[in-house]
N, C-alpha and C positions, 0 to 999 in steps of 0.2 A: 504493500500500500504506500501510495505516496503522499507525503503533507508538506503543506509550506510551513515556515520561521521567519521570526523576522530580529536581527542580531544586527549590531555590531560587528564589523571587522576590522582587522587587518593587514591589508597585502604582504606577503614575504614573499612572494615570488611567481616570475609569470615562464610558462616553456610555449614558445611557438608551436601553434598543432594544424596540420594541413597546412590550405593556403591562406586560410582565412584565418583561422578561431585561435585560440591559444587557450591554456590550460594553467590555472591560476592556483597557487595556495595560498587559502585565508585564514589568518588564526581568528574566529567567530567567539564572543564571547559567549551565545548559548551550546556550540556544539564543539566547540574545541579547534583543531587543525583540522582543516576541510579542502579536499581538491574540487574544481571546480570545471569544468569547459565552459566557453565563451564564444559562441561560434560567431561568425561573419566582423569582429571587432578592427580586422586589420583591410578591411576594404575600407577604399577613399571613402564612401558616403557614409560612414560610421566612426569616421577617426575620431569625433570628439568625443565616442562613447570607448574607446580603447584608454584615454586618457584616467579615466577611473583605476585602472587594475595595473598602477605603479606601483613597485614596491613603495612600501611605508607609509603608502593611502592610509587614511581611516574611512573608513566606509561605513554606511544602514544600509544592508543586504536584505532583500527578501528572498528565500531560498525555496528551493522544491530540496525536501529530505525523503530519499528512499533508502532503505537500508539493507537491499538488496543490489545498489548498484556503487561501485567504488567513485565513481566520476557524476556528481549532481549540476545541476545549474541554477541560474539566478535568474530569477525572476523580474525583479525591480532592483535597482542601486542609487544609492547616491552620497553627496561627500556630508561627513561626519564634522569632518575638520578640513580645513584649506590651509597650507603650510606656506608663511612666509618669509620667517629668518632660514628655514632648514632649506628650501628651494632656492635659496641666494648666496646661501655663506656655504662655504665650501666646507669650511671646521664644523659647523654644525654638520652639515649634511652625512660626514665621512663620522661622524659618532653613533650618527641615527642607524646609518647602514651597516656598523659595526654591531648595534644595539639588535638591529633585526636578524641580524646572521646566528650572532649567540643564541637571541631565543630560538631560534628555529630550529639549529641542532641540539639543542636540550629537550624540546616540546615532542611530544608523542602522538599521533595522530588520533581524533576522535577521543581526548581524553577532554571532559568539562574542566575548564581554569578558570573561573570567574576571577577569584581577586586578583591571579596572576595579569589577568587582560583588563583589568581597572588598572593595575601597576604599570603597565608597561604604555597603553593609552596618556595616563597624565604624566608621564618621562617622555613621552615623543613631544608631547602639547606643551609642558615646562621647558624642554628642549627648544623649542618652535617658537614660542613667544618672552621668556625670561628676558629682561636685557641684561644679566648679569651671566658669566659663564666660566667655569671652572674646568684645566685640564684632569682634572679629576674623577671627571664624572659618571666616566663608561666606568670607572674603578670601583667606585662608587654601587654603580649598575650592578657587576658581577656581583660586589658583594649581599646587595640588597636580592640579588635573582636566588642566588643559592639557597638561600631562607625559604622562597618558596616551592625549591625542588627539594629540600629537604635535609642537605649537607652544608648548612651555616657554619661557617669557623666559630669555635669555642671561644671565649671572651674569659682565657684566663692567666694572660699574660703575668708572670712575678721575677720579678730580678730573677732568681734559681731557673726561670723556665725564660729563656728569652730569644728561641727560636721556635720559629711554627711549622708543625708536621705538615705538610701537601696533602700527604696518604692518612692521615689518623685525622687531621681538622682538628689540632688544641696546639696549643704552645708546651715546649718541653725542653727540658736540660740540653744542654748541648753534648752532641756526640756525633763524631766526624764518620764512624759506620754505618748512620743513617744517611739514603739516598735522596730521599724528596723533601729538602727542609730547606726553606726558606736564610738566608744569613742575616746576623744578627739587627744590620740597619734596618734593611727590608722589612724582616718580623715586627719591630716596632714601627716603623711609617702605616704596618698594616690594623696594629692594636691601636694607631690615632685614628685613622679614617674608618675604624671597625666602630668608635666612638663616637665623631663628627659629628657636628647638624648637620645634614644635609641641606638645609637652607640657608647656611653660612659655608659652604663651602669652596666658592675661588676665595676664602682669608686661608685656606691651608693651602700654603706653597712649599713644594721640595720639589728638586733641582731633575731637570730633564732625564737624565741617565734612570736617576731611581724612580721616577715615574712608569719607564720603559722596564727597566726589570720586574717591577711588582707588578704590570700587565701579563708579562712573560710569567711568570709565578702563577697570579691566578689562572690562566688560560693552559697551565698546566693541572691545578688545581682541579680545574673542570674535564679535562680530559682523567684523570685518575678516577671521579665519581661519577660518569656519565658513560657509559660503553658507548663505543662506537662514534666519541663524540670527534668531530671533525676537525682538518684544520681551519683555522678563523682569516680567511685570505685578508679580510678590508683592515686586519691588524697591519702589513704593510703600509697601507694609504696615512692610516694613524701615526706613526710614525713620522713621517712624511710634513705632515701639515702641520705638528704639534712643533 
């Protein structure tokens, strides 16, 4: 039997299908990660209706749900949010696209995420309109995502423990025969912004290098609690612009 929904979304990603249509994944706040078909979107007399299914759109989808078929369609669409710092500034843009890559190889398809997709909605839209901005903030991001997949770093940093396990998620003694540990400065830059206001955050500034390595750390981090999770290519661009 087939029914319609009407959700929230957001684009992570479009594959070219035929000549025409292309094949869309939406993370949907009522139904999880959702693929979709789109047929006829890439002919000339439809292009302004292809402009909808950009990555990091937010979209009101009205869907047809059948759960007998892997590939559904959409009935009605239209924009949630209109992006205008993150469609112009290059540094936003290349945070957001980082932001949507992460969740996408973390996300499980067909799984309900409601607060996860309330979180990551007003991090695109804070990202989009804030006038204040912090290189901090995809750091930031991982930290706050991992809380809700469920492997949050432990919050128990003490002089005696002042490097952080990768593989275990707590702070612990130092010991040079353990492989996935974080070094000493790292561990701590990660017990301050494990701390931070988030809403005071460009006041926390540390120096480009260690920026870059406790990306590398966490993006390691996530690879050790995620099977399968992938490499994170728009981390390059990051680099780059920062």
């Amino acid at each position: 039997m087939t029914t319609t929904f009407f959700s929230k979304g957001i684009v992570f990603r479009i594959i070219k299908y035929g000549e025409t249509s292309i094949i869309c994944d939406i993370f949907t706040k009522e139904k999880g990660l959702r693929s979709y078909i789109v047929s006829g979107v890439r002919m000339s007399k439809t292009k302004t209706k292809a402009n909808f299914y950009r990555p990091l759109n937010i979209l009101e989808i009205t869907a047809y749900d059948s759960e007998s078929d892997k590939l559904s369609r959409i009935k009605e669409v239209g924009f949630s949010h209109v992006y205008r710092l993150i469609n112009t500034d290059v540094i936003r843009s290349s945070v957001a696209l980082f932001i949507l890559e992460v969740t996408r190889n973390a996300l499980k398809t067909g799984e309900e995420e409601r607060e996860l997709f309330d979180y990551l909605e007003k991090t695109l839209i804070t990202l989009d309109t804030s006038p204040k901005f912090s290189p901090l903030i995809h750091h930031k991001f991982l930290l706050d995502l991992s809380a809700y997949l469920g492997f949050e770093p432990m919050q128990n940093y003490e002089e005696n423990k002042p490097v952080f396990n990768l593989l275990n998620g707590f702070f612990e003694e130092e010991n040079t025969s353990v492989q996935y540990v974080m070094d000493k400065e790292t561990s701590e830059i990660l017990k301050d912004l494990m701390k931070y206001d988030k809403e005071k955050l460009e006041n926390f500034v540390i120096p480009r290098k260690t920026r870059q390595k406790l990306l590398e750390d966490l993006i390691i981090y996530y690879r050790l609690h995620i099977p399968g999770f992938k490499e994170i290519l728009s981390k390059e661009v990051l680099e780059m612009v920062f």
